[in-house]
Each structure stands twice: as C-alpha cells, then as structure tokens.
GUMIRO-951046 format. One line per 4 residues: for each residue x, y, z of N, C-alpha, C, CB. Coordinates in steps of 0.05 Angstrom, whole numbers. Atoms other than C-alpha are relative to their C-alpha. Last residue first. Glycine has a CB too. Example, Ala and Ser with C-alpha at 12.3 -4.5 7.8 and 13.67 -1.06 7.14 Angstrom:
2
-16 -24 -1 273 -21 143 -15 22 14 9 9 -29 ~ 18 -24 0 246 -90 156 18 24 0 -20 1 25
//
This chain:
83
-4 21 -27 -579 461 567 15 21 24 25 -31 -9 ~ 28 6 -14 -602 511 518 0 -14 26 -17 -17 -17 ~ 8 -25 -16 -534 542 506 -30 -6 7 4 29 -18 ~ -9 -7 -32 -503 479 503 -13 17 9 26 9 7
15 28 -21 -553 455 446 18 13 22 8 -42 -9 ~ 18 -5 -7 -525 529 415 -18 -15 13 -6 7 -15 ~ 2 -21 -19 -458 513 411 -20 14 11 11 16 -6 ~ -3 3 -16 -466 448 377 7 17 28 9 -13 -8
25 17 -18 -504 475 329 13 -13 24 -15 -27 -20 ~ 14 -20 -13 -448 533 315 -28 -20 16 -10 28 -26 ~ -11 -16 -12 -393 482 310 -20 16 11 18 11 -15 ~ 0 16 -29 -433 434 267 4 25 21 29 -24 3
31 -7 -4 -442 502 217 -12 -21 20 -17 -2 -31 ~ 10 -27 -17 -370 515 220 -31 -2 9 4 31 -20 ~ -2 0 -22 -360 447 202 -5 22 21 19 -8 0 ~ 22 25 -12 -405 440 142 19 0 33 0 -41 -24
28 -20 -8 -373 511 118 -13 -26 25 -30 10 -38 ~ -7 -18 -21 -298 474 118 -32 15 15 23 25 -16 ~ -4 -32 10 -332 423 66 9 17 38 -43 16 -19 ~ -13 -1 28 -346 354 71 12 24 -9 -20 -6 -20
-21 -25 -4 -370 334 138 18 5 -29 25 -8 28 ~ 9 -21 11 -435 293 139 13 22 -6 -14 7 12 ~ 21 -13 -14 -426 246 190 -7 22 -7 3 3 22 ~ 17 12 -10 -393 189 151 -16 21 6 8 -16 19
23 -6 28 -357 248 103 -17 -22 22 10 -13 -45 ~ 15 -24 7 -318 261 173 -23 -1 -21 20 18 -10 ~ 13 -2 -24 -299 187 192 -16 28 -10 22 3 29 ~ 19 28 -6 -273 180 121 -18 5 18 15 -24 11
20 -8 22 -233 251 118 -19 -19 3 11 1 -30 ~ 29 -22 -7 -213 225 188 -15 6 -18 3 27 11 ~ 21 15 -23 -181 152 167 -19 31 4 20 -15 38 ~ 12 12 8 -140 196 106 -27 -22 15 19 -8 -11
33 -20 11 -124 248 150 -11 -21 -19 4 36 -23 ~ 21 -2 -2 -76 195 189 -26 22 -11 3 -3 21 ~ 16 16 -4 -25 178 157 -22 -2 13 8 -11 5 ~ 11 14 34 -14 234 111 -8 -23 23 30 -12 -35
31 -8 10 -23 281 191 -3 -16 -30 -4 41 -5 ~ 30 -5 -18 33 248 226 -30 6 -16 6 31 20 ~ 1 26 -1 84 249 170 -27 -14 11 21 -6 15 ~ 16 3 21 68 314 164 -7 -31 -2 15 11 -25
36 -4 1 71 326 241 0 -4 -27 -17 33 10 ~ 29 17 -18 139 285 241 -28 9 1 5 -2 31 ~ 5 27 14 172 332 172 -21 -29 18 34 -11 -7 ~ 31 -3 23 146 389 214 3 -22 -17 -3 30 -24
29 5 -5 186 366 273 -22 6 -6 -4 1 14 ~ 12 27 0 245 349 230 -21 2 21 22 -23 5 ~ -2 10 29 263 412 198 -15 -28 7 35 -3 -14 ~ 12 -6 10 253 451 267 -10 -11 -25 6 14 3
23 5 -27 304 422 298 -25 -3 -15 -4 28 25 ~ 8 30 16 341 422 228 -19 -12 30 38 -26 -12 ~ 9 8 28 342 500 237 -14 -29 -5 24 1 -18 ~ 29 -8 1 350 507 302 -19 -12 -18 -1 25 -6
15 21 -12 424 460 300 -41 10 4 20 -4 34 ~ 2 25 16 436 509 245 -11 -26 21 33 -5 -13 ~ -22 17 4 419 567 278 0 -27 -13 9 -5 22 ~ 0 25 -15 367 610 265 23 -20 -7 -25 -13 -5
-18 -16 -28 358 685 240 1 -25 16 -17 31 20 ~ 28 4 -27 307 647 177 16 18 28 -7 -49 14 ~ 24 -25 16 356 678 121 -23 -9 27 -17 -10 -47 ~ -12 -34 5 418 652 162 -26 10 -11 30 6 -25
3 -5 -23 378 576 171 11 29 2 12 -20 16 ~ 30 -6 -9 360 576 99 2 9 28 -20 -27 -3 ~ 7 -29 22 436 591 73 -35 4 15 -2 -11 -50 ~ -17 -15 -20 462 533 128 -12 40 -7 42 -10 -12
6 -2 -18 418 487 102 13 32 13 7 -26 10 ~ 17 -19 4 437 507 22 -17 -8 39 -21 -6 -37 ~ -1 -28 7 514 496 47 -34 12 -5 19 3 -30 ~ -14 -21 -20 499 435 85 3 26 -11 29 -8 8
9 2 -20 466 398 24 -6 20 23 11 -15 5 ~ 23 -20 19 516 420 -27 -24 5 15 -12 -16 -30 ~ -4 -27 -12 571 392 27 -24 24 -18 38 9 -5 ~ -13 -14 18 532 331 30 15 23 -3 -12 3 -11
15 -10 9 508 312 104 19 4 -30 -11 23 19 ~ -5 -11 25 536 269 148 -13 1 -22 15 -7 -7 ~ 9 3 31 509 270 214 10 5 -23 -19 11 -5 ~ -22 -2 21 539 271 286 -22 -8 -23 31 -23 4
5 30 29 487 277 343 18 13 -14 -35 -7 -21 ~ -18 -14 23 491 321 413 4 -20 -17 28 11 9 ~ -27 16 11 442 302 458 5 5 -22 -1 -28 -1 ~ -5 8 30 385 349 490 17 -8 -3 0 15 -17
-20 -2 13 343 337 546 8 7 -19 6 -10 -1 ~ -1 25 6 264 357 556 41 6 -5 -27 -10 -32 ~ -20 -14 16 246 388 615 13 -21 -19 22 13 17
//
C-alpha cells in the first residue's frame, strides 16, 4: 500500500485557477488532478528517453512500421504453434 504525504506548493494564482478549472471539468479533485499531472509527465519523460534507444534496436531487426510488428507477432505465434 502505497502512503500518501501532504506537500505545500506555490503555484501562481493564474496557474491555480486554470488547474482548478481542468480538475472540475475532469470530476477530480485538485490533489487528483496534479496526481495524475505528474505521472504522465514521468511516463513521458520515461518514454523521450528511452524510445530513441528502441526505435534503434527495432530498425536493427527490421521493425519500421506498426504492420512489420503485427507481422513479427503473427510469426512468432505460429513457431509456438508448431512447437
């Protein structure tokens, strides 16, 4: 279970007001809201530094296109189905 601790932040009041406007049109609270605000800002973060290493790894083995994975995907589902 994970804890939670209560944080102080100062924010602009222009800031705060258009937070406060997104979290009311989403039905979410303000502490929801910036929950939420910062663990898509960490998976983006997450995914600029690393898609650049996979795109790489991927074009190595042939992977360039969404189709080229579907079409791994199905060969490697069909070597299982022999084995």
């Amino acid at each position: 279970m994970m804890v939670s601790v209560r944080i102080n932040i100062t924010v602009p009041s222009e800031l705060l007001e258009q937070i406060d406007r997104a979290a009311k049109a989403e039905h979410r609270s303000r502490s929801e809201f910036l929950r939420e605000l910062a663990r898509r800002y960490l998976a983006r973060d997450i995914w600029e530094r690393y898609q650049p290493i996979v795109a790489e790894r991927a074009r190595r083995v042939g992977i360039e296109t969404e189709e080229d994975v579907d079409r791994l995907i199905h060969e490697l589902r069909a070597e299982r189905r022999k084995q």
